[in-house]
C-alpha positions as CSV (number, residue, x, y, z in Angstrom):
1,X,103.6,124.3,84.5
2,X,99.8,125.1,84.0
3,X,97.7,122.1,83.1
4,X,99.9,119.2,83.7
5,X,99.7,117.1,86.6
6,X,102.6,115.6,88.8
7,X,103.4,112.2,88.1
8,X,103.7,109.3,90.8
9,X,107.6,107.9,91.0
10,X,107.8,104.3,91.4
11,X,111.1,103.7,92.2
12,X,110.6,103.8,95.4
13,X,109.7,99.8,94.5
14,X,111.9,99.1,91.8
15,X,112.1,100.1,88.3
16,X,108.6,97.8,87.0
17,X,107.4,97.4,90.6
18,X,103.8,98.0,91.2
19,X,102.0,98.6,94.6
20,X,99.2,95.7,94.1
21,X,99.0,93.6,97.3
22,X,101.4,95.5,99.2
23,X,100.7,96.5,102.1
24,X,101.5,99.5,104.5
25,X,100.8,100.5,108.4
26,X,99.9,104.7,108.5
27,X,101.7,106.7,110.7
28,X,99.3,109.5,110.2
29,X,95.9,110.1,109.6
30,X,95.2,109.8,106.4
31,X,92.3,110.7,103.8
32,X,90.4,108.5,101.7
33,X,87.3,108.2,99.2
34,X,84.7,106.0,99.8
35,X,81.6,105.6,97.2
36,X,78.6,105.2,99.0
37,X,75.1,105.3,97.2
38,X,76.9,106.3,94.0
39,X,78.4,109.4,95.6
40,X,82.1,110.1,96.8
41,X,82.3,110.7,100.0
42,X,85.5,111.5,101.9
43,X,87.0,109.6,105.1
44,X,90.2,109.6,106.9
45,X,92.1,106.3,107.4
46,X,93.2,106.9,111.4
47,X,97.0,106.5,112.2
48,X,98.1,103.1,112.8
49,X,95.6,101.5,110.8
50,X,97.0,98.8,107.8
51,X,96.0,99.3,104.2
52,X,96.4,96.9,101.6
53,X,96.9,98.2,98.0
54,X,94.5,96.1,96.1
55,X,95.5,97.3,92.6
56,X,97.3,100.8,91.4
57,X,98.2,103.1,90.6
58,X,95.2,103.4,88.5
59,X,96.0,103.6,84.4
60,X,93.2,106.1,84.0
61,X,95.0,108.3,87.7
62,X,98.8,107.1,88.3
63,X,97.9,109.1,91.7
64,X,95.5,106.9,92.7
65,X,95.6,103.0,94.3
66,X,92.5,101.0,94.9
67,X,93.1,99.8,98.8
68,X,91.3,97.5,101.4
69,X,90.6,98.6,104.8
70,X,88.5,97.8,107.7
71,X,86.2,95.9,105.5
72,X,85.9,98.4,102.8
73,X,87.1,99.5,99.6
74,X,88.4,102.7,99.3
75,X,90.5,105.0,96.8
76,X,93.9,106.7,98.1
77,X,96.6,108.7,96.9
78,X,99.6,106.5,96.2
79,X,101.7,109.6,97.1
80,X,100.3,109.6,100.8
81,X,100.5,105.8,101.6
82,X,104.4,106.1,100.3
83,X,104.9,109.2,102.5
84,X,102.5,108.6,105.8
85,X,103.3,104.6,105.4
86,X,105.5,101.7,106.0
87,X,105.8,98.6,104.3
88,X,104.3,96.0,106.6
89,X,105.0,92.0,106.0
90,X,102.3,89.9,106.1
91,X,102.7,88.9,110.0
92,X,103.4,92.4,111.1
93,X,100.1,93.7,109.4
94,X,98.2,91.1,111.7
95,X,99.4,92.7,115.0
């Protein structure tokens, strides 16, 4: 339908699961967006690379997850860490 915009399913989680502080190893490249100098700018997050959702999905965006990596903070779609990720424990994401 025209004008409406897909919504992000959660279950995947649980029922009143959210993503914050979970974190997930890519199995694909992967873009990003980056603000630098006030300007969006986009990036991709290279395969095997670990994310960590810092809060999301967003209540302005359900598509969109605030996420740490490499040093930076950057803004994903939930949708591709779910499909291009795995959940990672805390000790696998350090290896």
């Amino acid at each position: 339908m025209f004008g409406t915009r897909p919504t992000l399913d959660l279950g995947y989680f649980g029922a009143d699961s959210m993503l914050s502080r979970k974190r997930f190893r890519l199995k694909e490249d992967t873009i990003a967006i980056e603000t630098i100098a006030g300007k969006r700018v986009a990036l991709q997050v290279p395969a095997g690379s670990v994310v960590t959702i810092e809060s999301g999905p967003r209540p302005d965006d359900r598509r969109m997850v605030d996420v740490y990596w490499n040093g930076c903070r950057i803004v994903m779609f939930a949708d591709d860490i779910l499909k291009r990720g795995e959940q990672v424990a805390e000790a696998d994401a350090l290896n």
